[in-house]
C-alpha positions in Angstrom: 20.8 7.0 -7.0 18.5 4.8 -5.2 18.2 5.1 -1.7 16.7 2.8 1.5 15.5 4.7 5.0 16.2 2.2 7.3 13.4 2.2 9.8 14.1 1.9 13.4 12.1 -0.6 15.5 10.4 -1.4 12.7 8.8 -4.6 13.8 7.9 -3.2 17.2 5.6 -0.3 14.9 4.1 -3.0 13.3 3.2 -4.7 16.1 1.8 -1.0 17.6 -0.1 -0.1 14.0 -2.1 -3.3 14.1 -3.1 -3.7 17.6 -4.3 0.0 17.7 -6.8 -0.5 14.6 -9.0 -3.2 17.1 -12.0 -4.4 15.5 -11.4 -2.8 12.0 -8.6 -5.3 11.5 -10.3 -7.4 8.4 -7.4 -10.6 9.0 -7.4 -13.3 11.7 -3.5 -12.3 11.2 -1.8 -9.3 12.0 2.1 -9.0 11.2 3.1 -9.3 14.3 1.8 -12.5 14.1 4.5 -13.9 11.8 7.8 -11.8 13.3 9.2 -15.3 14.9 9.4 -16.2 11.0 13.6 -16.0 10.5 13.0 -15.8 7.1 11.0 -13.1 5.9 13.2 -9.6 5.9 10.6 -7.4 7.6 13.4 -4.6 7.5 13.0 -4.6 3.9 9.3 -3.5 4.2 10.1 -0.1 2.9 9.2 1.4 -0.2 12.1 2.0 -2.1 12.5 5.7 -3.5 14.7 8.4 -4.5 14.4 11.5 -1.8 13.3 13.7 -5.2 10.5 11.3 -6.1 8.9 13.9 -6.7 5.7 12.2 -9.0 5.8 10.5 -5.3 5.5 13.3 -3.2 2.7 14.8 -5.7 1.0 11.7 -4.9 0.7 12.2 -1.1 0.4 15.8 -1.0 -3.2 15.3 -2.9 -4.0 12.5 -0.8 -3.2 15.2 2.5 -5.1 18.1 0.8 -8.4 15.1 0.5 -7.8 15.0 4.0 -7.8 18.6 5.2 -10.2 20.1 2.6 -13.0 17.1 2.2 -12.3 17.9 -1.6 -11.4 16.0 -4.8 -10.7 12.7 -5.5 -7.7 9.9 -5.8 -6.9 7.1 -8.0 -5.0 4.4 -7.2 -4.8 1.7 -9.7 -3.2 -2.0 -9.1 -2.4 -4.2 -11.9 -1.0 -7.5 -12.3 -2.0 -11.0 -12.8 -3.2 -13.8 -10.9 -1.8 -11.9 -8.2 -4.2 -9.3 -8.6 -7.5 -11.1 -10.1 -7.8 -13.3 -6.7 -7.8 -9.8 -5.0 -6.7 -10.7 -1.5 -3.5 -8.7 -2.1 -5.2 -5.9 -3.4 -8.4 -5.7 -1.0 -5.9 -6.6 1.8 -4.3 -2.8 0.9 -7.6 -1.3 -0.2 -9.1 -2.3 3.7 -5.7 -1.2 5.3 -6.0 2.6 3.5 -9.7 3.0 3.9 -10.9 1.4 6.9 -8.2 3.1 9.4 -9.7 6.4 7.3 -13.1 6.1 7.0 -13.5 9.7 5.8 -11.5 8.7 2.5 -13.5 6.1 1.0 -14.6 6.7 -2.0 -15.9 4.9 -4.9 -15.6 1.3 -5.5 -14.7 2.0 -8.8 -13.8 -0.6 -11.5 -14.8 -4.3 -11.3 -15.0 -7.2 -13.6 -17.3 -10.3 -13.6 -15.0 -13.1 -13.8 -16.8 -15.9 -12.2 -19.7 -15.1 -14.8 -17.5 -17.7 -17.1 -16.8 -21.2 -16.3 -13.5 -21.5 -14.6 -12.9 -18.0 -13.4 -12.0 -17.0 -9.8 -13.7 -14.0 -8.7 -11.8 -11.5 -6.1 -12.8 -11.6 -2.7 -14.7 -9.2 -1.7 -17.7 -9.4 -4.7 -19.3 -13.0 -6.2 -21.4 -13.0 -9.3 -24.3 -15.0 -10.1 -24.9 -15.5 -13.3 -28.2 -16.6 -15.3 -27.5 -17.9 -19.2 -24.4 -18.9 -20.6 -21.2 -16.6 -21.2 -17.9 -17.1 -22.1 -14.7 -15.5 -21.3 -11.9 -14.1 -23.6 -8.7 -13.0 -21.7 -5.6 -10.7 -22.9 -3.4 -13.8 -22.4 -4.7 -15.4 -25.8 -4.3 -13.8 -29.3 -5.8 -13.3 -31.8 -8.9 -11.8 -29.3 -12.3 -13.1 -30.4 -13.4 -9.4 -30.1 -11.5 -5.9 -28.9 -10.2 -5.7 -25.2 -9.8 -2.6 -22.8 -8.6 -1.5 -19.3 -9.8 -4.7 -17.4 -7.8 -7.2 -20.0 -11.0 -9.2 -20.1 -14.3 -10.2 -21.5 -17.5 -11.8 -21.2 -20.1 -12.4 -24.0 -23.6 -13.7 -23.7 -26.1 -14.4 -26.7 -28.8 -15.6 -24.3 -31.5 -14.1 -24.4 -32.6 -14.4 -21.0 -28.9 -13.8 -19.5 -28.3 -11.6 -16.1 -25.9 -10.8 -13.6 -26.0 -9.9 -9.8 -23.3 -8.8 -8.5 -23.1 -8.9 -4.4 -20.4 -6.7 -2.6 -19.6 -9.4 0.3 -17.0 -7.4 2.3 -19.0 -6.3 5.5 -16.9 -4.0 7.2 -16.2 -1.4 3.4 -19.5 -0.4 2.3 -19.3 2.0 -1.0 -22.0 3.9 -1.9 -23.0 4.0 -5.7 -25.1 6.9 -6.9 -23.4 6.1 -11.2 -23.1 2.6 -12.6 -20.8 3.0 -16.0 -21.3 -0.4 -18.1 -18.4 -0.7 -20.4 -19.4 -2.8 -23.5 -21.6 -2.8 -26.5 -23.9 -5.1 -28.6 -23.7 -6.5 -32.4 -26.8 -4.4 -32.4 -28.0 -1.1 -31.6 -31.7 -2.4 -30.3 -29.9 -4.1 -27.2 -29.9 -1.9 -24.3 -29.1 -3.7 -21.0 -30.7 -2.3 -17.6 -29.7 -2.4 -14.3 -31.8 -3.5 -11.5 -32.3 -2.1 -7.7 -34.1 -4.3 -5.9 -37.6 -4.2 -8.0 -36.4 -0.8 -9.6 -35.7 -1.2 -13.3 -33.4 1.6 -14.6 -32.4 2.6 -18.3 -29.6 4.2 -19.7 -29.4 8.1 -19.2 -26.6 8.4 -22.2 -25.6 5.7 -24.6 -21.9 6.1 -26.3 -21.6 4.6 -29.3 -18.1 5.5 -29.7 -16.5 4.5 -26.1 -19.3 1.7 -25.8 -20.9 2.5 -23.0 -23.9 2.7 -20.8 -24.6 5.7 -18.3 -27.0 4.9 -15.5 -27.7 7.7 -13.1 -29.5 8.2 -9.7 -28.9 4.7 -8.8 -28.8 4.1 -4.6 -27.0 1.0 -3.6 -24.4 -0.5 -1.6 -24.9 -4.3 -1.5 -26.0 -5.6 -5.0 -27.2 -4.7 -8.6 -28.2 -6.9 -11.0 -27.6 -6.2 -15.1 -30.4 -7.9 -17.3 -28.7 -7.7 -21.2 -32.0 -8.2 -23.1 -30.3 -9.7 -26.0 -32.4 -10.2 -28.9 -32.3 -13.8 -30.8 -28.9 -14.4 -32.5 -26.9 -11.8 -31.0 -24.6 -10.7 -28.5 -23.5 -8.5 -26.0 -19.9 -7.7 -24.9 -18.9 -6.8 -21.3 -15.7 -5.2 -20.7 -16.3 -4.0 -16.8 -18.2 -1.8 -14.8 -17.5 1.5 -12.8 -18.9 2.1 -9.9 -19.3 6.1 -9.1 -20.6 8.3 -6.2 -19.7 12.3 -5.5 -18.0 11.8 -2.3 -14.5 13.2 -1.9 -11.7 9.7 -1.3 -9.8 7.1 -2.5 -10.4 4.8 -4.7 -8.6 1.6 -5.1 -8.7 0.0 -8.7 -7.4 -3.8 -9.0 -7.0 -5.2 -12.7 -5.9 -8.6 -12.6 -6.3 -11.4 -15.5 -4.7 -15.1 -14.8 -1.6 -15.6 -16.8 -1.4 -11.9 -17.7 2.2 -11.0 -19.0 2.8 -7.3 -20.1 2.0 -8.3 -23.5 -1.1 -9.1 -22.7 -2.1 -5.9 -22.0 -0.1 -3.8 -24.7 -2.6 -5.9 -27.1 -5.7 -4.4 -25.6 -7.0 -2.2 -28.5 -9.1 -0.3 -26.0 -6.9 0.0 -22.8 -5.5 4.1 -23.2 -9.5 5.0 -24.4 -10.6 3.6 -21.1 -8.0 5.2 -19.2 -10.0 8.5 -19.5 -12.7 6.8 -16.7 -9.7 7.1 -14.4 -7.4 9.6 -14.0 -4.5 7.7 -12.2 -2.6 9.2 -9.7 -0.7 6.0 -8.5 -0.6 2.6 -10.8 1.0 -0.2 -8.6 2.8 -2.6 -11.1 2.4 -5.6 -10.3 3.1 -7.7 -13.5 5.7 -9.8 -14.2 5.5 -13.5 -13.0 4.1 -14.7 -16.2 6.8 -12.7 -18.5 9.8 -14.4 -16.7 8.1 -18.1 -16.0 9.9 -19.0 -19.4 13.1 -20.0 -20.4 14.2 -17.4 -23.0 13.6 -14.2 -20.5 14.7 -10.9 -21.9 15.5 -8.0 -18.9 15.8 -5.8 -21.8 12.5 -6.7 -23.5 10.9 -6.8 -20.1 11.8 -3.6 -19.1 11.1 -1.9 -22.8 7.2 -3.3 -22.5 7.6 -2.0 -19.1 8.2 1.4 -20.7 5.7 1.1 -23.4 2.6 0.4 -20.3 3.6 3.5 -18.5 3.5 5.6 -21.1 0.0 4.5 -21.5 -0.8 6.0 -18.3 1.4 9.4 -18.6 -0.5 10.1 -21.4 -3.7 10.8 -19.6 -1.5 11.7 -16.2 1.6 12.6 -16.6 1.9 13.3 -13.2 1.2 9.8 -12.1 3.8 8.3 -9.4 4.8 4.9 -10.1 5.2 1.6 -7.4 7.2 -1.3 -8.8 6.7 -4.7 -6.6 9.2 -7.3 -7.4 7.8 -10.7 -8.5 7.6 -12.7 -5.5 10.1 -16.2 -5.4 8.9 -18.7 -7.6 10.0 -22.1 -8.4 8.8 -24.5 -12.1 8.4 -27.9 -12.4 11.0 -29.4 -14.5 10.7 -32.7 -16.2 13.7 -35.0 -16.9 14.2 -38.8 -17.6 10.3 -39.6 -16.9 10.9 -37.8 -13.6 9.7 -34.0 -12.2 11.5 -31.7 -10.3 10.9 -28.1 -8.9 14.0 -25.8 -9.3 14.0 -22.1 -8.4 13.2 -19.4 -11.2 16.3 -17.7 -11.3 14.2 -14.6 -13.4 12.9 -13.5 -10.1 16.4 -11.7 -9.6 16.8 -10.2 -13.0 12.9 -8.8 -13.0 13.7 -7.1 -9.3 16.9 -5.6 -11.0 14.5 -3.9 -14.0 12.0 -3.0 -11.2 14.7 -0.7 -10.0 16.0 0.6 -13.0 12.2 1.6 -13.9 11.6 2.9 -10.4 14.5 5.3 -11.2 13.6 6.7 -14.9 9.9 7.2 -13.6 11.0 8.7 -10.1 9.3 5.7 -8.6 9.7 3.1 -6.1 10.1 -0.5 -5.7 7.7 -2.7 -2.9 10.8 -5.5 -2.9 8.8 -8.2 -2.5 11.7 -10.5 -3.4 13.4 -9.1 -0.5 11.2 -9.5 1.8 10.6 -13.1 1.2 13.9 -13.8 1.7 15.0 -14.2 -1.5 16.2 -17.0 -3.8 14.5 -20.3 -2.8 12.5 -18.2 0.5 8.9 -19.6 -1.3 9.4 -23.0 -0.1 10.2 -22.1 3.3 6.7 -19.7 2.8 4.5 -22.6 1.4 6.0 -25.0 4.8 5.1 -22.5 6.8 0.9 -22.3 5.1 2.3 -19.0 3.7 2.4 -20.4 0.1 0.7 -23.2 -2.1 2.1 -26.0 -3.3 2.3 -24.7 -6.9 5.4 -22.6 -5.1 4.3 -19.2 -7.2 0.9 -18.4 -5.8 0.5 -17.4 -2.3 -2.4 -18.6 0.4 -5.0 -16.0 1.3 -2.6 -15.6 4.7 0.2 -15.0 2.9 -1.6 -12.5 0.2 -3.5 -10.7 3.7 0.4 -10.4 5.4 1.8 -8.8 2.1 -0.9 -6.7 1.7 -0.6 -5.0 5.2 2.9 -5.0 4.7 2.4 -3.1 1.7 0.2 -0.8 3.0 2.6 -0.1 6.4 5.4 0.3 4.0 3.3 3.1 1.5 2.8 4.8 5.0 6.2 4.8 6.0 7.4 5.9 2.8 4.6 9.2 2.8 6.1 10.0 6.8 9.6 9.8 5.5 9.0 11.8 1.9 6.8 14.5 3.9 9.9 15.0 6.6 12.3 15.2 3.9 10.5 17.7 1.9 9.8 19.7 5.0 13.6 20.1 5.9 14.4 20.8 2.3 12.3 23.3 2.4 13.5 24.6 5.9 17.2 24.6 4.4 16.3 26.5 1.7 14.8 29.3 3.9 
């Protein structure tokens, strides 16, 4: 049965967390900022688990042993849609973990060159400059023009003098890279990309053929890198991502976002379990579900058996990976009638948080009810009156992605104090 800790003066621990962190806090807004907002359920920022989550408790115990032995390494990976591609929701939590403990952060790990296409948002915290044309190919569309992996996305370039830089803007989280993995491939064998430091030109190390990709080793860099393909006349070269690697001990935060992303979408990437094996997941956040209940015909049922199909997918590499469900947030769609539009509230939004707990409790989970917190059933208008929301009434502002991202991260925290003290007096009982 699922359970909720109530947590006592919890607004007035917010209001302690932030202030103490000082000049590491990365938002103009802290949540004690927004408490005089009636409508947002801050005693629903909990995560919501079963006391013998014990995938859950795994989870934190490895992220304590990091702590006390300097050893080893975890992966957290966050997926989703637009959500998660803008990355203010994801970097919001990645900041929170690492920046208030400085001796976990590790690698930077995977990223994506969206903006290297036309019409693509970049997250925040990297922007890409591109030389030569590409173009994009997304999960969302099918048939794909050519196979897809973890990332749900592609870029392809046949110009021969294309390049990318990529520029880590994010002043305050500096990763070290000492690896740079290039996951894609070329129509032809003779194209081999290289990576550039500065003036430094460096080749692949290791080239597989099977995986498709390119090994760079004893790279230094924390700032930029550029990627010159070196395609030859008339032919291509496929980018699915790139992993960033170091050998310090840490976390590592992983966002996988692609616009319009449904669960579909990524059950169709041929290459998504084979691309697992770069990260061994230790916590996926799932964050997908907007997009599968925007339509009319929504199926709980369905939802939750695609659900089921995804996290497989990651058990099969992990099968000690804990699970975090978040709720789609409110939503509203624009309804057209008699030559007139109207907004009228997604009434999905209630049936995807009921499968959100359901799969919480078949994987030993827990749920980040963002539903709940918003207040519910019509809550987003009263977020985008109060600059919390746009006016497309499913996408949040960057203020209102940077207060569910620290309300996130204070509720994963909350939830490894409570988990640890329960675990400890079970284990006291049993004595």
């Amino acid at each position: 049965m699922m359970v909720k800790k109530a947590v006592s003066a919890i607004i007035l621990s917010f209001i302690f967390f932030n202030v103490s962190i000082g000049q590491t806090d990365t938002t103009s807004e802290r949540i004690s900022d927004f408490v005089s907002y009636p409508f947002i359920n801050f005693y629903a920022d909990t995560l919501i688990t079963e006391y013998d989550s014990s995938l859950l408790t795994h989870f934190f115990n490895k992220w304590d042993k990091i702590v006390k032995t300097k050893e080893g390494n975890l992966n957290i990976i966050h997926i989703g849609g637009s959500h998660v591609q803008a990355g203010t929701f994801p970097h919001t939590i990645r900041q929170q973990i690492l920046l208030k403990n400085p001796d976990l952060i590790g690698e930077r790990g995977l990223i994506f060159p969206y903006s290297a296409a036309p019409k693509s948002n970049n997250p925040i915290d990297y922007r890409v400059r591109s030389i030569g044309s590409f173009s994009i190919v997304r999960n969302v569309f099918t048939p794909h023009e050519v196979p897809l992996g973890l990332t749900g996305v592609a870029v392809i370039t046949e110009d021969t003098l294309a390049e990318l830089r990529i520029i880590f803007t994010d002043s305050l989280l500096k990763f070290e890279t000492e690896e740079l993995i290039l996951m894609g491939y070329s129509d032809s064998s003779y194209i081999v990309p290289t990576i550039w430091i500065d003036s430094l030109e460096y080749f692949p190390t290791k080239i597989d053929t099977i995986k498709k990709r390119f090994y760079y080793e004893s790279l230094h860099f924390t700032d930029s890198f550029t990627v010159r393909f070196n395609c030859s006349q008339g032919e291509r070269f496929i980018t699915n991502g790139f992993y960033l690697k170091n050998s310090k001990p840490g976390i590592t935060y992983h966002s996988i976002g692609v616009n319009g992303a449904a669960l579909p979408s990524f059950l169709r990437c041929e290459n998504f379990e084979q691309d697992l094996d770069l990260i061994y997941p230790d916590l996926v956040i799932m964050g997908i579900g907007v997009n599968d209940a925007s339509g009319p015909n929504f199926d709980p049922e369905e939802f939750k058996n695609n659900y089921l199909v995804l996290i497989e997918k990651f058990q099969k590499v992990n099968p000690e990976c804990a699970f975090i469900f978040v709720t789609n947030n409110d939503t509203y769609k624009r309804v057209r009638r008699k030559r007139k539009v109207y907004w009228t509230n997604n009434i999905n939004g209630k049936k995807v948080q009921q499968v959100m707990y359901e799969l919480a409790s078949i994987t030993q989970g827990a749920v980040f009810d963002q539903y709940h917190i918003m207040g519910g059933a019509k809550s987003m208008y009263q977020w985008m009156q109060k600059g919390l929301a746009q006016r497309d009434r499913v996408h949040f502002t960057r203020k209102g992605y940077q207060l569910m991202g620290m309300l996130f991260h204070d509720a994963l925290m909350e939830s490894k104090i409570r988990l640890d003290n329960y675990n400890t007096n079970k284990d006291n009982s049993e004595l």
